[in-house]
PDB file of N, CA, C and O in Angstrom:
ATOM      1  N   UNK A   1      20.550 -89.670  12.440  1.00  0.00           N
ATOM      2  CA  UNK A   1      20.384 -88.801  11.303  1.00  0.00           C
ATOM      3  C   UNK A   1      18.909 -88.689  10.936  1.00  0.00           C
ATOM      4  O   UNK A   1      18.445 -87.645  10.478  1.00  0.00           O
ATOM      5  N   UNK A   2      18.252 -89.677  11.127  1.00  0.00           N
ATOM      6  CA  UNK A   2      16.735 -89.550  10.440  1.00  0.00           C
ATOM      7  C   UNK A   2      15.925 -88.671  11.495  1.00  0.00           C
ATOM      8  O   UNK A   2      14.976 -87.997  11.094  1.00  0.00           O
ATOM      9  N   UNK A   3      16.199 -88.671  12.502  1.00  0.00           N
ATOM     10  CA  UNK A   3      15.453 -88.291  13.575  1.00  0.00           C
ATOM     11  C   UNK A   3      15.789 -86.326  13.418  1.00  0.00           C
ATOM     12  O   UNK A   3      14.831 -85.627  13.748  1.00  0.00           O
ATOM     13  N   UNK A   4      16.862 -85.708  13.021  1.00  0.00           N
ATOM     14  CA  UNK A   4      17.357 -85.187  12.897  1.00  0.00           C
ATOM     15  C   UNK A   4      16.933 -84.388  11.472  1.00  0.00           C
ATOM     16  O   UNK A   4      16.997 -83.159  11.441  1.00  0.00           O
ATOM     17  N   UNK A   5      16.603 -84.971  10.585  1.00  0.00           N
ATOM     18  CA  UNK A   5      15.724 -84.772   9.277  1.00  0.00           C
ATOM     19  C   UNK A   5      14.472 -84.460   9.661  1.00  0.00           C
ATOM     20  O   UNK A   5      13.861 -83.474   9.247  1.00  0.00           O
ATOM     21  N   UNK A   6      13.856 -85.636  10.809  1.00  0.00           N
ATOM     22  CA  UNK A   6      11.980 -84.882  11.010  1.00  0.00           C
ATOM     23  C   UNK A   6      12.344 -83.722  12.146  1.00  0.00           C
ATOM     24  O   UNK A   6      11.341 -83.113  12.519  1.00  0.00           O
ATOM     25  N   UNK A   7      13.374 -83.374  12.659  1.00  0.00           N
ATOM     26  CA  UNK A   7      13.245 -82.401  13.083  1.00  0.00           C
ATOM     27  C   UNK A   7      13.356 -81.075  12.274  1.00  0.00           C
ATOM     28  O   UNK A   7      12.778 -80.022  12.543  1.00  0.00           O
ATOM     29  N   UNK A   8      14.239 -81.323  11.188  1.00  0.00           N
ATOM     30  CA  UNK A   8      13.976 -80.049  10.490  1.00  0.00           C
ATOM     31  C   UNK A   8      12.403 -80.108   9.676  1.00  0.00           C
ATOM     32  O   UNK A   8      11.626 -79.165   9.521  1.00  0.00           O
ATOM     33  N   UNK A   9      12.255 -81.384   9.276  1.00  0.00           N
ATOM     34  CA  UNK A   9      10.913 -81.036   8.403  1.00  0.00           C
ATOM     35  C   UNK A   9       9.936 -80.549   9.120  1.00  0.00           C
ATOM     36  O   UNK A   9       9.197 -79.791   8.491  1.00  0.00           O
ATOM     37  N   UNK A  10       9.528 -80.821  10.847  1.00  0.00           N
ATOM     38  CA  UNK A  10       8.692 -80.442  11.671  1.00  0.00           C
ATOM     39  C   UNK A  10       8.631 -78.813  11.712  1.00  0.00           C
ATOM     40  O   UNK A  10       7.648 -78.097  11.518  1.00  0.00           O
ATOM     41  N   UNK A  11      10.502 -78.290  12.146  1.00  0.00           N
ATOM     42  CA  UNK A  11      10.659 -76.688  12.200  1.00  0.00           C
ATOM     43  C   UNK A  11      10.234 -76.237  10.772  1.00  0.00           C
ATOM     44  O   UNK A  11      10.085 -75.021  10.648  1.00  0.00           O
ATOM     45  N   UNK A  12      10.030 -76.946   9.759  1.00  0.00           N
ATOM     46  CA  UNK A  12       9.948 -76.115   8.392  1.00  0.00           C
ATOM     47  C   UNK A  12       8.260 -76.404   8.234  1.00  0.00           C
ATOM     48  O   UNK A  12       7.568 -76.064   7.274  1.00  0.00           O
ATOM     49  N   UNK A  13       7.890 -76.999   9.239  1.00  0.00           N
ATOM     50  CA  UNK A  13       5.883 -77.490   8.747  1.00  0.00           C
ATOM     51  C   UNK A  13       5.724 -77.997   7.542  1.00  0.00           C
ATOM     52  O   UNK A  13       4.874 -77.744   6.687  1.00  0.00           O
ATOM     53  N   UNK A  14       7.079 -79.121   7.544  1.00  0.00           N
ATOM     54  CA  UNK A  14       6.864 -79.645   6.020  1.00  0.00           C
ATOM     55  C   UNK A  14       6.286 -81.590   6.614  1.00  0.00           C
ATOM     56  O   UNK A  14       6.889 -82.320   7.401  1.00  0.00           O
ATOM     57  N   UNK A  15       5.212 -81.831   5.997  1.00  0.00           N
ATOM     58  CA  UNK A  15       5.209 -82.916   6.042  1.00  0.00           C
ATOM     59  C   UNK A  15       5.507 -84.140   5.396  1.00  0.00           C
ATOM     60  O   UNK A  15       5.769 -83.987   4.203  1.00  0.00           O
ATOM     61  N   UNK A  16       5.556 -85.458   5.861  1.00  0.00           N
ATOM     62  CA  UNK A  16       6.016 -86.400   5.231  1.00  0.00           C
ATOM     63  C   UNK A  16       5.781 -86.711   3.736  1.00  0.00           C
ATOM     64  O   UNK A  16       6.587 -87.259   2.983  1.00  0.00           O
ATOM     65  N   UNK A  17       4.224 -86.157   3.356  1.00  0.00           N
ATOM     66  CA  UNK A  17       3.922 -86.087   2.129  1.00  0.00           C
ATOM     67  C   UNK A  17       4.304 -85.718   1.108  1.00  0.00           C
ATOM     68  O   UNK A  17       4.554 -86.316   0.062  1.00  0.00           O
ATOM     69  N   UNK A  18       4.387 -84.205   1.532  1.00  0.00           N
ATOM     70  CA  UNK A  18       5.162 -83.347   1.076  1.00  0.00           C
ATOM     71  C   UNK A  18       6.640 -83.292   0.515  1.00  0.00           C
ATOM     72  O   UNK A  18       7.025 -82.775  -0.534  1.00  0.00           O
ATOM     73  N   UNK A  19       7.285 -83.882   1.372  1.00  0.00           N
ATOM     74  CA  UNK A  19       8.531 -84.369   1.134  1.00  0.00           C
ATOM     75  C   UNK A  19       8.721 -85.234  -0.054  1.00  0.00           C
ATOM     76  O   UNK A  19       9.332 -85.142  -1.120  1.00  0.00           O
ATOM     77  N   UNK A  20       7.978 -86.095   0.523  1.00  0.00           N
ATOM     78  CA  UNK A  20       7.773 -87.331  -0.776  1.00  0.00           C
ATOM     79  C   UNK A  20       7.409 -86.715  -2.270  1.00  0.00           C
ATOM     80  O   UNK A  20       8.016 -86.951  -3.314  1.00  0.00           O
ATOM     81  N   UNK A  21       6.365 -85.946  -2.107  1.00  0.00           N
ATOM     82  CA  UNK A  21       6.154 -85.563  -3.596  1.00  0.00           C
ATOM     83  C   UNK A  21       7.524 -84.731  -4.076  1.00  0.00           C
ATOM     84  O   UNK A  21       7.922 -84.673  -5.239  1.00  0.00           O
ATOM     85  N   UNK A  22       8.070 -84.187  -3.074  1.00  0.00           N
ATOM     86  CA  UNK A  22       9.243 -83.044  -3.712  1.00  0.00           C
ATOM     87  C   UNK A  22      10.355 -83.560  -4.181  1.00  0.00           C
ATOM     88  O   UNK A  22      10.823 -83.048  -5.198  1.00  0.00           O
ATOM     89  N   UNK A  23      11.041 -84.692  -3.559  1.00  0.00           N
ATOM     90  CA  UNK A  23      12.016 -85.728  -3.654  1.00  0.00           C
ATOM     91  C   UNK A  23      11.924 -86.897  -4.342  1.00  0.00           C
ATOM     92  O   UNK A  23      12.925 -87.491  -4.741  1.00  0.00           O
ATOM     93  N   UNK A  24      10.599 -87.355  -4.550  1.00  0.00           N
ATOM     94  CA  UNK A  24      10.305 -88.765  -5.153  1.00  0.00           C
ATOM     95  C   UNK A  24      10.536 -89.906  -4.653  1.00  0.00           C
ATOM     96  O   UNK A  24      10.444 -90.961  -5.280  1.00  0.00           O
ATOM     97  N   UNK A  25      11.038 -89.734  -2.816  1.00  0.00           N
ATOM     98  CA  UNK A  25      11.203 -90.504  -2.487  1.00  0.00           C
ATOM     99  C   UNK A  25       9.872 -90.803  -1.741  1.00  0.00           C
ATOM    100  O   UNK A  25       9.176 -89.880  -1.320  1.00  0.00           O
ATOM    101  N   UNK A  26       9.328 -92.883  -1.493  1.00  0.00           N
ATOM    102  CA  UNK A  26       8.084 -93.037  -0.942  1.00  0.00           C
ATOM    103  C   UNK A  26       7.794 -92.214   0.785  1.00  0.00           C
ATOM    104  O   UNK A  26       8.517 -91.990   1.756  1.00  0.00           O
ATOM    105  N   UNK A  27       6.855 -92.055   0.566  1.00  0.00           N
ATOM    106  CA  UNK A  27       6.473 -91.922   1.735  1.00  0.00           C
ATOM    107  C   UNK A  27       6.971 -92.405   3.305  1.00  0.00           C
ATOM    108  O   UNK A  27       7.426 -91.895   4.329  1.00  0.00           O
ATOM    109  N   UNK A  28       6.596 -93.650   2.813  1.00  0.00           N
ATOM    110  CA  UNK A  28       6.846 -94.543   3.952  1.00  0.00           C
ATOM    111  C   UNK A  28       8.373 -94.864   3.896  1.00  0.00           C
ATOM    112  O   UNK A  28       8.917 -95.488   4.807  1.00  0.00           O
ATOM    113  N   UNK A  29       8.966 -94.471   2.929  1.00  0.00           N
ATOM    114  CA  UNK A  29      10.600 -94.914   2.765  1.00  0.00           C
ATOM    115  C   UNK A  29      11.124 -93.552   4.151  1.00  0.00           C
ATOM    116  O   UNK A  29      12.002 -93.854   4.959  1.00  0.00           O
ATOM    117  N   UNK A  30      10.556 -92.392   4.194  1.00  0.00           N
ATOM    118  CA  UNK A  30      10.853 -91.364   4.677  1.00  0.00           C
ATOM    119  C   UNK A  30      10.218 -91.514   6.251  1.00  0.00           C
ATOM    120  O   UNK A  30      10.604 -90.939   7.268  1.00  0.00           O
ATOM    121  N   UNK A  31       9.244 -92.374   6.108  1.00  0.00           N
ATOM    122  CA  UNK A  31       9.025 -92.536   7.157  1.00  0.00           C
ATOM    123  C   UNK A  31      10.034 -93.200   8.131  1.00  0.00           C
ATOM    124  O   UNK A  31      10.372 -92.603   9.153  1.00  0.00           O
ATOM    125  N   UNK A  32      10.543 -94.487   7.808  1.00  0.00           N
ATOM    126  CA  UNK A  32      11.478 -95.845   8.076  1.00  0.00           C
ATOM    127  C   UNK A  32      12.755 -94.920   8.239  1.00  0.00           C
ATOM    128  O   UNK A  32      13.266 -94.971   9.358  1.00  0.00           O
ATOM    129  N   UNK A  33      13.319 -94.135   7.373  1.00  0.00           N
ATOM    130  CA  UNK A  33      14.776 -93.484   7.533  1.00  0.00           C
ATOM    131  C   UNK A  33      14.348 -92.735   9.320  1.00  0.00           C
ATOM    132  O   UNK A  33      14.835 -93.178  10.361  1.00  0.00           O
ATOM    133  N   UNK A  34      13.582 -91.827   9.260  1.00  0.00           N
ATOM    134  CA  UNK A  34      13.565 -90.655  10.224  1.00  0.00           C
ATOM    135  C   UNK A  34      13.055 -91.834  11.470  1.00  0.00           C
ATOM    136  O   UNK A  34      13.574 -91.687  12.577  1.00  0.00           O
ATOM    137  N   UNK A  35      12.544 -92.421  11.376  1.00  0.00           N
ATOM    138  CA  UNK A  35      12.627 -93.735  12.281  1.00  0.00           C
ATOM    139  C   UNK A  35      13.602 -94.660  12.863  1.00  0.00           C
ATOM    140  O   UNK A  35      13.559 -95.328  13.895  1.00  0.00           O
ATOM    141  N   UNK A  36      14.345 -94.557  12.101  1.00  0.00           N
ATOM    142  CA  UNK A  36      16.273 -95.213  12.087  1.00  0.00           C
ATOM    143  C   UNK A  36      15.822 -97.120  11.907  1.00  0.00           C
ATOM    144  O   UNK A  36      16.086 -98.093  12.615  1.00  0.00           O
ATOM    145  N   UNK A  37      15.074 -96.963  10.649  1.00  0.00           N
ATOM    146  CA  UNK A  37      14.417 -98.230  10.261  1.00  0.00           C
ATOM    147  C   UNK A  37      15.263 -98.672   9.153  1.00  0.00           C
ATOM    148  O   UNK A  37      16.012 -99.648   9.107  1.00  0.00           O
ATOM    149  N   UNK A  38      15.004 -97.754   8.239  1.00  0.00           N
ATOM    150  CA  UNK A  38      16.269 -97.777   6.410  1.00  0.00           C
ATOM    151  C   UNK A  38      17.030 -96.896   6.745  1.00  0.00           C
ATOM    152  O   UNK A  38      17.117 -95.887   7.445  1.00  0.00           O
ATOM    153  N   UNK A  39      17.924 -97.948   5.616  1.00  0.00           N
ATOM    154  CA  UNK A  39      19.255 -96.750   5.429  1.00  0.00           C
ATOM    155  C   UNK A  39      19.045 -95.783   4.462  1.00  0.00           C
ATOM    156  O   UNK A  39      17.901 -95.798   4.007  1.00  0.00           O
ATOM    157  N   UNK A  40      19.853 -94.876   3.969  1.00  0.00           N
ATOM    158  CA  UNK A  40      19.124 -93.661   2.811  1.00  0.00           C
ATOM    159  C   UNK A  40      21.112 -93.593   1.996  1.00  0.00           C
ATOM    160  O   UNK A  40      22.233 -93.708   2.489  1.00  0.00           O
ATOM    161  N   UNK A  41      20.531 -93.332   0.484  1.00  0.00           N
ATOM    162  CA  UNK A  41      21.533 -92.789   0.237  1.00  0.00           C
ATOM    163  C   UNK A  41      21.992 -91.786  -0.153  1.00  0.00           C
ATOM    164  O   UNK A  41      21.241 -91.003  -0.735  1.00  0.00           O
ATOM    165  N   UNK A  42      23.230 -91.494   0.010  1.00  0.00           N
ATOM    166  CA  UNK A  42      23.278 -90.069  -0.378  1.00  0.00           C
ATOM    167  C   UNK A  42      22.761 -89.217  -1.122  1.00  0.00           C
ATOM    168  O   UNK A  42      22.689 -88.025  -0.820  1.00  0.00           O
ATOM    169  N   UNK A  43      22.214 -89.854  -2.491  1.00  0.00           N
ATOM    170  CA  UNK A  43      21.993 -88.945  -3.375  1.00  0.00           C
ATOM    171  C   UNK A  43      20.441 -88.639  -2.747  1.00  0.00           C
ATOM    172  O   UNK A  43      20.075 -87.475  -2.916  1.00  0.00           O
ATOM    173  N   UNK A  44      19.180 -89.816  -1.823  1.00  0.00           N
ATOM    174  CA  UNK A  44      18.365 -89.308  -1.811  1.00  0.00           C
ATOM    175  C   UNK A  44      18.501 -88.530  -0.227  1.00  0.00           C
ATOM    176  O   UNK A  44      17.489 -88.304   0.436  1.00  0.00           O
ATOM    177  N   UNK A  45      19.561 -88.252   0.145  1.00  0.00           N
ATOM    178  CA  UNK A  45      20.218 -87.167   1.432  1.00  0.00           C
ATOM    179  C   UNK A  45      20.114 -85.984   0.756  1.00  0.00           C
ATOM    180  O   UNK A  45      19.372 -85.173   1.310  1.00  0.00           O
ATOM    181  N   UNK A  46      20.772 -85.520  -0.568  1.00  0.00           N
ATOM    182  CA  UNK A  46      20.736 -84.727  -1.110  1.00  0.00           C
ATOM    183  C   UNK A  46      19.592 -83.994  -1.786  1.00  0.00           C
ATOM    184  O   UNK A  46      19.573 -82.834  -2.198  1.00  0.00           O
ATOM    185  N   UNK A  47      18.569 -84.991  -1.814  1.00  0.00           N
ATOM    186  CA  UNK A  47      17.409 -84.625  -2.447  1.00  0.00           C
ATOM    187  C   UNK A  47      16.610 -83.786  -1.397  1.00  0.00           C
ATOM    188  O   UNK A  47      16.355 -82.599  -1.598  1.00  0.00           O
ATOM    189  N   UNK A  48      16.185 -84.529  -0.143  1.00  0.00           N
ATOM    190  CA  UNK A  48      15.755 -84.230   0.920  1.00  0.00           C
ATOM    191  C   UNK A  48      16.275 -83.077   2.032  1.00  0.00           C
ATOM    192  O   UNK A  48      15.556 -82.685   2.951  1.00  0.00           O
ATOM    193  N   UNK A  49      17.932 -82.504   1.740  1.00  0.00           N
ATOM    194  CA  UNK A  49      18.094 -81.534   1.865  1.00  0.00           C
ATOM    195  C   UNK A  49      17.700 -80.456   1.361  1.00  0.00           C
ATOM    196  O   UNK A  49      17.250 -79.467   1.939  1.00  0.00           O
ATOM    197  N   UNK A  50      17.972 -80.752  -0.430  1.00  0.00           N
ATOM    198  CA  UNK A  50      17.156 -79.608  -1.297  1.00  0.00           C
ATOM    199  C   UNK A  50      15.393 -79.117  -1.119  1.00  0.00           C
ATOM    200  O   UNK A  50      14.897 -78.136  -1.672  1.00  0.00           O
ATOM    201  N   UNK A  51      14.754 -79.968  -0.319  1.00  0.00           N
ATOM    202  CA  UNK A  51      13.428 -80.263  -0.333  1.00  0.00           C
ATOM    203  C   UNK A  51      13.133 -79.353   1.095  1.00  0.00           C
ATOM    204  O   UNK A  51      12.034 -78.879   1.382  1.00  0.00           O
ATOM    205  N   UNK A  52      14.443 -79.219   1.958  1.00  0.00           N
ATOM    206  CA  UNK A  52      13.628 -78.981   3.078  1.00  0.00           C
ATOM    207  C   UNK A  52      14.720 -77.188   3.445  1.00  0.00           C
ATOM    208  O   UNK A  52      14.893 -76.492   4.446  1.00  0.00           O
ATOM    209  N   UNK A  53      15.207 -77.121   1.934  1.00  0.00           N
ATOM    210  CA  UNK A  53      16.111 -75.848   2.035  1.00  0.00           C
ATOM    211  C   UNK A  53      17.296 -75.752   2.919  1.00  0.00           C
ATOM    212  O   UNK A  53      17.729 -74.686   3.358  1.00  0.00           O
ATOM    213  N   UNK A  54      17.845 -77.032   3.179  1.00  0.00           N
ATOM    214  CA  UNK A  54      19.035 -76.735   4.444  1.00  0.00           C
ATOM    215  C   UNK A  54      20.280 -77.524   3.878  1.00  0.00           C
ATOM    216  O   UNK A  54      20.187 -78.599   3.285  1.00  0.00           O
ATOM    217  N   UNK A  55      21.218 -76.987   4.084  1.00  0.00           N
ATOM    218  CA  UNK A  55      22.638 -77.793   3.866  1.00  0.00           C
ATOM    219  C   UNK A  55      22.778 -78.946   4.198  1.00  0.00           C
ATOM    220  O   UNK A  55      22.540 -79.286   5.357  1.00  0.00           O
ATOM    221  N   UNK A  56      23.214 -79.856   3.222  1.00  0.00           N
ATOM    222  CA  UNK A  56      23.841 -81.845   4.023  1.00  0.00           C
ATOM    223  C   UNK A  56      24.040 -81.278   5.378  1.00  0.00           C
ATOM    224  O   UNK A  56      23.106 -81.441   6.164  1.00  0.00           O
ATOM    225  N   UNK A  57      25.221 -80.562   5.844  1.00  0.00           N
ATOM    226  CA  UNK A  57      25.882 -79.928   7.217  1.00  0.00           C
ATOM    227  C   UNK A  57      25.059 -80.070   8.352  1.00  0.00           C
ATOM    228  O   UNK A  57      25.246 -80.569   9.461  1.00  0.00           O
ATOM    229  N   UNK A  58      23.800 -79.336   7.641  1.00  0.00           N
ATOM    230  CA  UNK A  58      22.716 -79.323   8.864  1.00  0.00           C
ATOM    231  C   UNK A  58      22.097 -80.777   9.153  1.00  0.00           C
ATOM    232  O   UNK A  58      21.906 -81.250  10.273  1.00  0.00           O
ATOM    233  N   UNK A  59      21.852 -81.324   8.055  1.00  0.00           N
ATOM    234  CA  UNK A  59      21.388 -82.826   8.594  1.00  0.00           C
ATOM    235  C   UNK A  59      22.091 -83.989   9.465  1.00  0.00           C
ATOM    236  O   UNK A  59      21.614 -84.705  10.346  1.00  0.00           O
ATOM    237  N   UNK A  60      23.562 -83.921   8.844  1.00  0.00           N
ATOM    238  CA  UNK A  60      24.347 -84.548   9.553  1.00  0.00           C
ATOM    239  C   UNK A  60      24.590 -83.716  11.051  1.00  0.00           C
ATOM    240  O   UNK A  60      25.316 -84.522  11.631  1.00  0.00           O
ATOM    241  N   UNK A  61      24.424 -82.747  11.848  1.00  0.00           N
ATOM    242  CA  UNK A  61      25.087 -81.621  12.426  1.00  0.00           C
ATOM    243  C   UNK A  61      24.894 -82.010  14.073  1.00  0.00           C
ATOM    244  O   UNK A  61      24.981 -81.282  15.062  1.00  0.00           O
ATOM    245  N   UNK A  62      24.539 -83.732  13.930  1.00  0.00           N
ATOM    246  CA  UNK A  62      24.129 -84.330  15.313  1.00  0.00           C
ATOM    247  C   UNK A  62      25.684 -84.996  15.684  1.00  0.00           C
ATOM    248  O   UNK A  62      25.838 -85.518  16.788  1.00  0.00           O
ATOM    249  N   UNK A  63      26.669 -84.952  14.829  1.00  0.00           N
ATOM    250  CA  UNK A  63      27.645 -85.486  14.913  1.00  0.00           C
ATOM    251  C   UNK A  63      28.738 -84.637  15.220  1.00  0.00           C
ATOM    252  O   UNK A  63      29.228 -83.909  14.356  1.00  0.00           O
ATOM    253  N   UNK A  64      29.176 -84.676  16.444  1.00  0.00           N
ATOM    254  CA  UNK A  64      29.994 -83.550  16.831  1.00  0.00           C
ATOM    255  C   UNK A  64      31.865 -83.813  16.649  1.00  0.00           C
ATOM    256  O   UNK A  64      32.634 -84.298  17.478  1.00  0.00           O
ATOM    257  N   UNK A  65      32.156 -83.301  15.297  1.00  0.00           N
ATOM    258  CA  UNK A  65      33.598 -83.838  14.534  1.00  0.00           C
ATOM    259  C   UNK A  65      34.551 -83.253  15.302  1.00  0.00           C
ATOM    260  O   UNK A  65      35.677 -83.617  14.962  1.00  0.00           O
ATOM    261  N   UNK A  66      34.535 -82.480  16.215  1.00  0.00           N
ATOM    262  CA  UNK A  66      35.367 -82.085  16.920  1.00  0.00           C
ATOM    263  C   UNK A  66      36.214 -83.010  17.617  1.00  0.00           C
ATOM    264  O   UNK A  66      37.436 -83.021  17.469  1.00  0.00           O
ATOM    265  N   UNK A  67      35.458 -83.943  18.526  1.00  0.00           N
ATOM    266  CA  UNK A  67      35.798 -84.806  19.308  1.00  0.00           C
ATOM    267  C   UNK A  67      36.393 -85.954  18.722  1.00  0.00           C
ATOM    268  O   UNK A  67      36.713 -86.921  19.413  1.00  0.00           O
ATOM    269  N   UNK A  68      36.610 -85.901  17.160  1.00  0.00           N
ATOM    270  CA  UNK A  68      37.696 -86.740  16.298  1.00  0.00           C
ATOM    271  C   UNK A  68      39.073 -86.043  16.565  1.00  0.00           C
ATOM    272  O   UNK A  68      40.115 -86.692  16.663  1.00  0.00           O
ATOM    273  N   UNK A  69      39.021 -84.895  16.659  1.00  0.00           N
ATOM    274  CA  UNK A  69      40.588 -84.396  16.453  1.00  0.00           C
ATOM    275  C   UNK A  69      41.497 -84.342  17.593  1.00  0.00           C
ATOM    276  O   UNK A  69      41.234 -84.305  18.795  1.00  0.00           O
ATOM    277  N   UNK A  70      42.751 -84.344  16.910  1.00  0.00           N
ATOM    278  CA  UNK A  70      43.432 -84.928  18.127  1.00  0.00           C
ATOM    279  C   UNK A  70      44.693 -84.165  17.655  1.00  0.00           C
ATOM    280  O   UNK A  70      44.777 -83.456  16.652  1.00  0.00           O
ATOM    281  N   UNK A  71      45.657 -84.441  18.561  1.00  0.00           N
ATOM    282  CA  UNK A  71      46.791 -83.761  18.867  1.00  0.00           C
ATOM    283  C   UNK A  71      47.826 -85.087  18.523  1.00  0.00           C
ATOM    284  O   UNK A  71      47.960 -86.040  19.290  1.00  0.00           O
ATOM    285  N   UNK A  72      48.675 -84.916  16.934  1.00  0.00           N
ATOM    286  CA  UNK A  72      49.430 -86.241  16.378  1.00  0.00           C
ATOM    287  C   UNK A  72      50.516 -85.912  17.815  1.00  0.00           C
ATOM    288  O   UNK A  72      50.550 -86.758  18.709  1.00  0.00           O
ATOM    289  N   UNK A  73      51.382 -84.610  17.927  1.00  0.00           N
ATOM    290  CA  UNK A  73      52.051 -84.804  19.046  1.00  0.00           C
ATOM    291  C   UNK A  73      52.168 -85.402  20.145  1.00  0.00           C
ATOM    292  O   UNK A  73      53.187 -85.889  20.636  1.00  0.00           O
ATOM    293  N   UNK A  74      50.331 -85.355  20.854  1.00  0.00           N
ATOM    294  CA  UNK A  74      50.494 -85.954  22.023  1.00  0.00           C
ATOM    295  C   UNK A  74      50.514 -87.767  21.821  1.00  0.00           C
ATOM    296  O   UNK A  74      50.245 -88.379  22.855  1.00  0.00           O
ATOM    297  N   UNK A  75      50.730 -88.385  20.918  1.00  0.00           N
ATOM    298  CA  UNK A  75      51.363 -89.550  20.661  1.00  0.00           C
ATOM    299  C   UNK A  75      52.340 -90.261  20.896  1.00  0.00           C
ATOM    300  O   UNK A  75      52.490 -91.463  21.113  1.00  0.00           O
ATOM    301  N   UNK A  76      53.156 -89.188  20.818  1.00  0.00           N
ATOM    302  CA  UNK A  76      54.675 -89.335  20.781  1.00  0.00           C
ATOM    303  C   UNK A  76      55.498 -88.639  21.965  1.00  0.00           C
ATOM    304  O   UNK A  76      56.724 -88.532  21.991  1.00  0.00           O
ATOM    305  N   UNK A  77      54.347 -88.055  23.222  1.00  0.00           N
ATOM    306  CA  UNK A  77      55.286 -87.998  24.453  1.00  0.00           C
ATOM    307  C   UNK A  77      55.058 -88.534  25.351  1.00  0.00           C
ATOM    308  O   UNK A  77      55.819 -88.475  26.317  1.00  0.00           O
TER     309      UNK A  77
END
């Protein structure tokens, strides 16, 4: 997920700074997440979406939910 965040902030030419001042989250805290160093929580997920103009959807969007779903039928033959 973090890695996935500096990729949008990179496509948006937003930098780490930047971020930080917009969100209030530290610098270096933003650094460590997009690093897969800290964990982040939602609410500052939410912040950092608002900051970089893109839906939660898009941040999470490395996770392909498809490959959860399943067929309850084929269980039972």
């Amino acid at each position: 997920m973090g890695s996935n965040i500096r990729k949008i902030r990179i496509k948006n030419k937003i930098t780490q700074e930047f971020l930080s001042l917009e969100t209030g989250i530290s610098r270096s805290h933003i650094a460590m997440v997009e690093a897969g160093k800290r964990d982040i929580t939602i609410g500052n997920l939410f912040k950092i979406s608002r900051a970089l103009n893109v839906n939660m959807r898009e941040i999470f969007s490395f996770d392909n939910i498809e490959k959860y779903i399943f067929n309850s039928d084929d269980l039972y033959t």
